[in-house]
Jmol script that loads the backbone (N, CA, C; Angstrom):
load data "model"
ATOM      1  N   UNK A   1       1.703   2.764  -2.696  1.00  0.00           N
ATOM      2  CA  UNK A   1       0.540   2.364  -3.479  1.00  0.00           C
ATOM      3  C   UNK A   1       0.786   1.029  -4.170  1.00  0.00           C
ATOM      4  N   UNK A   2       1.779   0.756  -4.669  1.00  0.00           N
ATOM      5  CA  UNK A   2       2.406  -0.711  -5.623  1.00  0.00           C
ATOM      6  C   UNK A   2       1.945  -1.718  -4.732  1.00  0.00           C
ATOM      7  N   UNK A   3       2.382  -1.421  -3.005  1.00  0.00           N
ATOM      8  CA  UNK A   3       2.249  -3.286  -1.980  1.00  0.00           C
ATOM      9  C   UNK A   3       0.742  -2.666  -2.015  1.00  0.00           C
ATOM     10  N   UNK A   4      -0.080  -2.259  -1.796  1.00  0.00           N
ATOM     11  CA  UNK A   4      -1.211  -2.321  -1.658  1.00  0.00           C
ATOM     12  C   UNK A   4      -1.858  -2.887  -3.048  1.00  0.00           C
ATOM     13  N   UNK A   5      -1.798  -2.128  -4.121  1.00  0.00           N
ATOM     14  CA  UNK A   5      -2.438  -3.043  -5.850  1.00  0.00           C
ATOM     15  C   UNK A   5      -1.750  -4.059  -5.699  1.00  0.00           C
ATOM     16  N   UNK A   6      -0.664  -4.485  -5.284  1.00  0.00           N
ATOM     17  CA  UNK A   6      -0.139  -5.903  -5.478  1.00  0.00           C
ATOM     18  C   UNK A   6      -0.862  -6.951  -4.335  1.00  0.00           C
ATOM     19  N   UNK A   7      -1.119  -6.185  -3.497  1.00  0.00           N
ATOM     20  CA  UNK A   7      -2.204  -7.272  -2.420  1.00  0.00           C
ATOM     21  C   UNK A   7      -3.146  -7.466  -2.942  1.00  0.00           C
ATOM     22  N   UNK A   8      -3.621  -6.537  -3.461  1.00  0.00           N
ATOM     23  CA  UNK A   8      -5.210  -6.803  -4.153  1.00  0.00           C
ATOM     24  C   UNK A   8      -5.392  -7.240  -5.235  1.00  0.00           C
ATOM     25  N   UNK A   9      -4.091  -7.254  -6.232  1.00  0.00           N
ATOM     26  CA  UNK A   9      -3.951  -7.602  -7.706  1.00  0.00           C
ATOM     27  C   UNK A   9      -3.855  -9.235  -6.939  1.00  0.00           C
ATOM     28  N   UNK A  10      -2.956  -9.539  -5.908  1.00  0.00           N
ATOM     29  CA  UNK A  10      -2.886 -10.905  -5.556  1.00  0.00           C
ATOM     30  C   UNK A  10      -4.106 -11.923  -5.593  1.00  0.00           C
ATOM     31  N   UNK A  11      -5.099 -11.069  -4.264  1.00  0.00           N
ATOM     32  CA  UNK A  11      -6.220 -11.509  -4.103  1.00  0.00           C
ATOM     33  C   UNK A  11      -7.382 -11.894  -5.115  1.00  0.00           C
ATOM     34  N   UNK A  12      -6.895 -10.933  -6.227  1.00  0.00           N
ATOM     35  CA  UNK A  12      -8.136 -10.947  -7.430  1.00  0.00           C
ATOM     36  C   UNK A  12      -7.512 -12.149  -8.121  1.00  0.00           C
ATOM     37  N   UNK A  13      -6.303 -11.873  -8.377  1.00  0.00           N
ATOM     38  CA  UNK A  13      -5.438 -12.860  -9.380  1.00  0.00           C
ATOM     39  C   UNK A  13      -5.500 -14.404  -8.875  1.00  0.00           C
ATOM     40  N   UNK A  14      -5.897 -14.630  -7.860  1.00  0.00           N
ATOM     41  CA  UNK A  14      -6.253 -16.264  -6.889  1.00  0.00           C
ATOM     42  C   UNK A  14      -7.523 -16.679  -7.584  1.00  0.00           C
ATOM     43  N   UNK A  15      -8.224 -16.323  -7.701  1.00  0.00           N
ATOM     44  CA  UNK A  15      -9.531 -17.104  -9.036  1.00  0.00           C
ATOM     45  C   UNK A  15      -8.478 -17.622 -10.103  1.00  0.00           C
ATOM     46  N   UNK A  16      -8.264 -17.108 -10.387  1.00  0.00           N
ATOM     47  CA  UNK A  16      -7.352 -17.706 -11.978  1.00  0.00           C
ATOM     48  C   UNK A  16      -6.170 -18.439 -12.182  1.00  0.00           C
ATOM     49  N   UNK A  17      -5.741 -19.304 -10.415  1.00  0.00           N
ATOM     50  CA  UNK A  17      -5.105 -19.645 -10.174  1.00  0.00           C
ATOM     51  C   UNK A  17      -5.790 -21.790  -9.823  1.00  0.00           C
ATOM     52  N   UNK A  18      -6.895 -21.895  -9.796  1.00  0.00           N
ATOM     53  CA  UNK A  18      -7.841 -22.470  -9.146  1.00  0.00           C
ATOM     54  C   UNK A  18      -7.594 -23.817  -9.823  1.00  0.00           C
ATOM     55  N   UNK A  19      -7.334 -24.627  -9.831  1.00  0.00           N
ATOM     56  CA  UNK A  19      -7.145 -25.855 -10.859  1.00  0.00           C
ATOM     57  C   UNK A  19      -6.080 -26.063 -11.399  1.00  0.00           C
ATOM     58  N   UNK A  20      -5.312 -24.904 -10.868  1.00  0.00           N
ATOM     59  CA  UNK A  20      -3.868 -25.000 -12.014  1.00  0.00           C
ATOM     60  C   UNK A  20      -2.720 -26.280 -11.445  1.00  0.00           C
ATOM     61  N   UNK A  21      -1.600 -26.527 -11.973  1.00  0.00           N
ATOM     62  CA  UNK A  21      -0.893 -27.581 -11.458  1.00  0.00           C
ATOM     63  C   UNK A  21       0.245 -26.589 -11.770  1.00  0.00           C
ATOM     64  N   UNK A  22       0.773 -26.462 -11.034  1.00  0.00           N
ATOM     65  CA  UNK A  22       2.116 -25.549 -11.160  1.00  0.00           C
ATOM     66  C   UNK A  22       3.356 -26.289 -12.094  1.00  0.00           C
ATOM     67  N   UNK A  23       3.384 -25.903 -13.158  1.00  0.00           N
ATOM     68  CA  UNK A  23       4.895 -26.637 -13.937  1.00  0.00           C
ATOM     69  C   UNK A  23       6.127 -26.410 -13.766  1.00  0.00           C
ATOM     70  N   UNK A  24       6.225 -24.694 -13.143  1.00  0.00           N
ATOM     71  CA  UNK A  24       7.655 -24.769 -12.935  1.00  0.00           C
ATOM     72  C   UNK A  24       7.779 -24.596 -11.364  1.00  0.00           C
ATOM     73  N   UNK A  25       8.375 -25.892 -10.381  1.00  0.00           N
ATOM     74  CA  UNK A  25       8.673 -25.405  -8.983  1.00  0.00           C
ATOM     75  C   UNK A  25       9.528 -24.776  -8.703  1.00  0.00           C
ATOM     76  N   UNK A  26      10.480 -24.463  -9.345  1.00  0.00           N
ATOM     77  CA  UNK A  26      11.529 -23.603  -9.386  1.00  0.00           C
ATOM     78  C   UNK A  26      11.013 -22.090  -9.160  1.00  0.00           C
ATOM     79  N   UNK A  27      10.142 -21.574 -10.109  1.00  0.00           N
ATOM     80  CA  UNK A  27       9.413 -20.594 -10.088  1.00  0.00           C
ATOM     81  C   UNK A  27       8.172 -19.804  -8.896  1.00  0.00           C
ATOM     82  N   UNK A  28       7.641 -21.065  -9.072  1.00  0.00           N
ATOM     83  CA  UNK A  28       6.560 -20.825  -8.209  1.00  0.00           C
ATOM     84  C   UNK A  28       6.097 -21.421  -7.436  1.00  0.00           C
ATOM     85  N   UNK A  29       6.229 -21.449  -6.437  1.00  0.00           N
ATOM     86  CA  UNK A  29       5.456 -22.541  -5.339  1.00  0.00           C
ATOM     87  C   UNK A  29       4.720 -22.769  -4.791  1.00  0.00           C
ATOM     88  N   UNK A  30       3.889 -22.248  -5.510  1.00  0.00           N
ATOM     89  CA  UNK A  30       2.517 -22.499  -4.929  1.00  0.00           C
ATOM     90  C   UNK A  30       1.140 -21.606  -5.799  1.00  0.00           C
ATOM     91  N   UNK A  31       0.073 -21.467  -5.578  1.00  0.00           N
ATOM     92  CA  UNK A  31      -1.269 -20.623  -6.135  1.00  0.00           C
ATOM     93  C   UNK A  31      -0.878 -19.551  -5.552  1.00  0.00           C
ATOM     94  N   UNK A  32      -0.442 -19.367  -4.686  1.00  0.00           N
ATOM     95  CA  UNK A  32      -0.166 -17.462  -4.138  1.00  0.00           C
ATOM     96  C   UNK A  32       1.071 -17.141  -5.012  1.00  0.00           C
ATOM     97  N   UNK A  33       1.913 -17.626  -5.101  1.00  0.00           N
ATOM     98  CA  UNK A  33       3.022 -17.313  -5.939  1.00  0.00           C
ATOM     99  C   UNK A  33       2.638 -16.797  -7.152  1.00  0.00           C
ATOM    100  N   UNK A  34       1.739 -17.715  -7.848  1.00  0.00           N
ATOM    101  CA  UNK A  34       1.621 -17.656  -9.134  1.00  0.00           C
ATOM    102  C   UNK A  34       0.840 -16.151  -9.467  1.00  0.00           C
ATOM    103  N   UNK A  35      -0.263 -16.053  -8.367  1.00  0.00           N
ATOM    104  CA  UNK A  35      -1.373 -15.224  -8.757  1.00  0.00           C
ATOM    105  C   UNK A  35      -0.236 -14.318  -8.241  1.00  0.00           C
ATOM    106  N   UNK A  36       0.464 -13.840  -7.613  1.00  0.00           N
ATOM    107  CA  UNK A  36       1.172 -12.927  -7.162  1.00  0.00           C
ATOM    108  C   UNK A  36       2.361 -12.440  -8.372  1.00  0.00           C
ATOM    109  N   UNK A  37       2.456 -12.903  -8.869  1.00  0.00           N
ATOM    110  CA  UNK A  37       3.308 -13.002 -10.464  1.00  0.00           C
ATOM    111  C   UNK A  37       2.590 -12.309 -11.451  1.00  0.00           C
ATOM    112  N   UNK A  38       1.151 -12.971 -11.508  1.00  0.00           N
ATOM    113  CA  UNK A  38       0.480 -12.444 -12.511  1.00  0.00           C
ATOM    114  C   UNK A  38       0.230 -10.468 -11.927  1.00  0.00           C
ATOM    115  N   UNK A  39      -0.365 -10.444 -11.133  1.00  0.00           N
ATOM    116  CA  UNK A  39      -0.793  -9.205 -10.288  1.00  0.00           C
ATOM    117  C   UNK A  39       0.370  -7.946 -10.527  1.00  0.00           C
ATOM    118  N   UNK A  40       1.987  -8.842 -10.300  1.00  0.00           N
ATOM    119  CA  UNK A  40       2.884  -8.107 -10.194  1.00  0.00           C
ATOM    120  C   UNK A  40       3.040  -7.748 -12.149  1.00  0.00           C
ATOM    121  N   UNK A  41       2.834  -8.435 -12.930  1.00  0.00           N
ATOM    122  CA  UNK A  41       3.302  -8.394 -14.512  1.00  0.00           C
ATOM    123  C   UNK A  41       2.254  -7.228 -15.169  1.00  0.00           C
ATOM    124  N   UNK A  42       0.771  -7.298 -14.314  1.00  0.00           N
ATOM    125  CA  UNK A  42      -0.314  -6.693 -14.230  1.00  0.00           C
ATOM    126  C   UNK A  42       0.274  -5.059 -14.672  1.00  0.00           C
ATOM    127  N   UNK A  43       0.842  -5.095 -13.036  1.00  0.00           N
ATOM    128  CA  UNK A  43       1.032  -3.151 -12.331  1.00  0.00           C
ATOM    129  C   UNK A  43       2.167  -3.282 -13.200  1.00  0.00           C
ATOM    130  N   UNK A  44       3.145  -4.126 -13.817  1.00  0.00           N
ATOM    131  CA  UNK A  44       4.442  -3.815 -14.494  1.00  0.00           C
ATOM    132  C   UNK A  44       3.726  -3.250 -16.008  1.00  0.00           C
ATOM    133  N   UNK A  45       3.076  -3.642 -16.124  1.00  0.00           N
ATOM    134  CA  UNK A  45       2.558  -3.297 -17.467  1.00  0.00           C
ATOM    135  C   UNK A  45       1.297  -2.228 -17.657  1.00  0.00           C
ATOM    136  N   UNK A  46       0.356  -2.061 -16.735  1.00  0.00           N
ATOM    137  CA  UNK A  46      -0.763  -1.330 -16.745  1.00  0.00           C
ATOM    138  C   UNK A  46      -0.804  -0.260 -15.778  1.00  0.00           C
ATOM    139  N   UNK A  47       0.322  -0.468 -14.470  1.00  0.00           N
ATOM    140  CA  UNK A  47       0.260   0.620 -13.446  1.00  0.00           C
ATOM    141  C   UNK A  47      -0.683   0.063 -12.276  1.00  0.00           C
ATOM    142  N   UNK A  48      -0.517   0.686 -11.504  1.00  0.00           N
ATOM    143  CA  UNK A  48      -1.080   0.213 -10.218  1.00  0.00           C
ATOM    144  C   UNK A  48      -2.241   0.408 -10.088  1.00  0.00           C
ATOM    145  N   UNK A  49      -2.769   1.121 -10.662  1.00  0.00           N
ATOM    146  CA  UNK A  49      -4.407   1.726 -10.719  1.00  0.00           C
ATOM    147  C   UNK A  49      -5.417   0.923 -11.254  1.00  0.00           C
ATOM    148  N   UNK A  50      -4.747  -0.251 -12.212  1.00  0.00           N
ATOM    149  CA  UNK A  50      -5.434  -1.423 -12.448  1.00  0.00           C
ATOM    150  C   UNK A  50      -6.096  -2.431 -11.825  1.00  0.00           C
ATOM    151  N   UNK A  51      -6.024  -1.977 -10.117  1.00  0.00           N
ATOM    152  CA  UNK A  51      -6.260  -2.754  -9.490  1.00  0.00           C
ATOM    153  C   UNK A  51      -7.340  -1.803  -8.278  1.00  0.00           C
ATOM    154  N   UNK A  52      -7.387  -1.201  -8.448  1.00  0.00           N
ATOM    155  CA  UNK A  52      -7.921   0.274  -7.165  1.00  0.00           C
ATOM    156  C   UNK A  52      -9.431  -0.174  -7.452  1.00  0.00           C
ATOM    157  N   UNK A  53      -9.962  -0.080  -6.206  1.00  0.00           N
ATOM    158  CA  UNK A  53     -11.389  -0.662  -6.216  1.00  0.00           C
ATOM    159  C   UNK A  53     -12.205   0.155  -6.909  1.00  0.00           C
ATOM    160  N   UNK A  54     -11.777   1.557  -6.964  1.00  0.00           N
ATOM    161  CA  UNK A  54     -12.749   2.775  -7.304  1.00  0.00           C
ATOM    162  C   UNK A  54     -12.630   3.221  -8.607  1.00  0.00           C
ATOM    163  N   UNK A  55     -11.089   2.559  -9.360  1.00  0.00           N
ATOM    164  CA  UNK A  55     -10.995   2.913 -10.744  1.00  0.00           C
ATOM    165  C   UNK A  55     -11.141   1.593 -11.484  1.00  0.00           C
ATOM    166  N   UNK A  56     -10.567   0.603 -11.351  1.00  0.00           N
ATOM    167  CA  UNK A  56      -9.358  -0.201 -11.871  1.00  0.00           C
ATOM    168  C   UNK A  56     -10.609  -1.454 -12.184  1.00  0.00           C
ATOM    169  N   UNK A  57      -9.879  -2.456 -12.611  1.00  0.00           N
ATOM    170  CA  UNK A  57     -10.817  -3.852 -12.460  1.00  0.00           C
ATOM    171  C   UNK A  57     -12.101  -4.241 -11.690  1.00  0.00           C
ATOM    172  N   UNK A  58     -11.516  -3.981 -10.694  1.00  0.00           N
ATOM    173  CA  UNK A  58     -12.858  -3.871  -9.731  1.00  0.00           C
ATOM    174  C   UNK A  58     -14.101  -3.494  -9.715  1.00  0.00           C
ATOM    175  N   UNK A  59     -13.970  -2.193 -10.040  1.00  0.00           N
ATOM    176  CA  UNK A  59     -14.909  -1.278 -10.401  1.00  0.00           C
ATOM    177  C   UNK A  59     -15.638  -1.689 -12.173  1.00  0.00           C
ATOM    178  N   UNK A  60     -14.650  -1.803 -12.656  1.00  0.00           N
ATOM    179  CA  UNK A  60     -15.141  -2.606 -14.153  1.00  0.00           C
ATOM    180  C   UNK A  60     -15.940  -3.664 -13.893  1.00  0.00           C
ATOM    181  N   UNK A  61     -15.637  -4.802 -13.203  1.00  0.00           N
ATOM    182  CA  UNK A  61     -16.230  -6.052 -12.999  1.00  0.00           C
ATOM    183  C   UNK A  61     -17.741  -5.835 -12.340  1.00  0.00           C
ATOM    184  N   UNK A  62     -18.173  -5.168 -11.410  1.00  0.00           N
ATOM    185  CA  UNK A  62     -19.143  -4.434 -10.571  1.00  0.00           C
ATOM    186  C   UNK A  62     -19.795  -3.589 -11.488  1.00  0.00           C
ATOM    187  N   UNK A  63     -19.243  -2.902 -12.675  1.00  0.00           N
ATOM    188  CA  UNK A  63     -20.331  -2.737 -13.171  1.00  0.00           C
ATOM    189  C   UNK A  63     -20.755  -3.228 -14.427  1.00  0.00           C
ATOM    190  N   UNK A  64     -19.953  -4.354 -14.841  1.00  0.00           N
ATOM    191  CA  UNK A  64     -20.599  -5.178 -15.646  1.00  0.00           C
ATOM    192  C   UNK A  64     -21.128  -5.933 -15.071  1.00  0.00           C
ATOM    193  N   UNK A  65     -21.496  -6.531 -14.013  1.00  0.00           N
ATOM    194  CA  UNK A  65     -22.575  -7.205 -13.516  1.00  0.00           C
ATOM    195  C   UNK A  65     -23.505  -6.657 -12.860  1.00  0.00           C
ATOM    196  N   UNK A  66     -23.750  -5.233 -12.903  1.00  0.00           N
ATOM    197  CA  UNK A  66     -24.653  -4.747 -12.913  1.00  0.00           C
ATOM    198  C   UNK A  66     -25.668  -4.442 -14.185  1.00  0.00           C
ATOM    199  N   UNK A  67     -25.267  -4.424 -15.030  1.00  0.00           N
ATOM    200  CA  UNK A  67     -25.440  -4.528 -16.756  1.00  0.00           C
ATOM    201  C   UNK A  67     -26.225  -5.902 -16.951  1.00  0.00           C
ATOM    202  N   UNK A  68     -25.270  -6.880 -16.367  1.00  0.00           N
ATOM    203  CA  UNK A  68     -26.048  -7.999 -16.910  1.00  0.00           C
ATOM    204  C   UNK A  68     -27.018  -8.632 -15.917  1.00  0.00           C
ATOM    205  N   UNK A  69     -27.719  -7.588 -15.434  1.00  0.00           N
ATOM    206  CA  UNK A  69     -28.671  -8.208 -14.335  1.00  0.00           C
ATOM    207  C   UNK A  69     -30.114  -7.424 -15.145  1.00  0.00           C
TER     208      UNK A  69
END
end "model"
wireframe off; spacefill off
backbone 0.3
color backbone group
């Protein structure tokens, strides 16, 4: 379950990656790296379920924009 929320924590976590200039190359090399960092600090801290389409963010985001329609 972790490589799967971490694919998808990846994928979500790439918006918030968009403009950035990476400061440390040592660290990260690139926008997948980074968002892949964040995704991973995500499930380290909130669990993997934070990311599940049917519980997690996803599902939050979908229905707050259903709200604001």
């Amino acid at each position: 379950m972790k490589s799967k929320a971490l694919k998808q924590g990846t994928k979500i976590e790439m918006e918030h990656t968009k403009g950035k200039k990476i400061q440390d190359k040592k660290r990260s090399k690139n926008r997948t790296d980074l968002a892949r960092k964040i995704a991973k600090d995500h499930i380290d801290e909130l669990g993997a379920q934070y990311y599940d389409p049917k519980k997690g963010l996803p599902a939050l985001e979908k229905k707050l924009k259903k709200k604001s329609k």
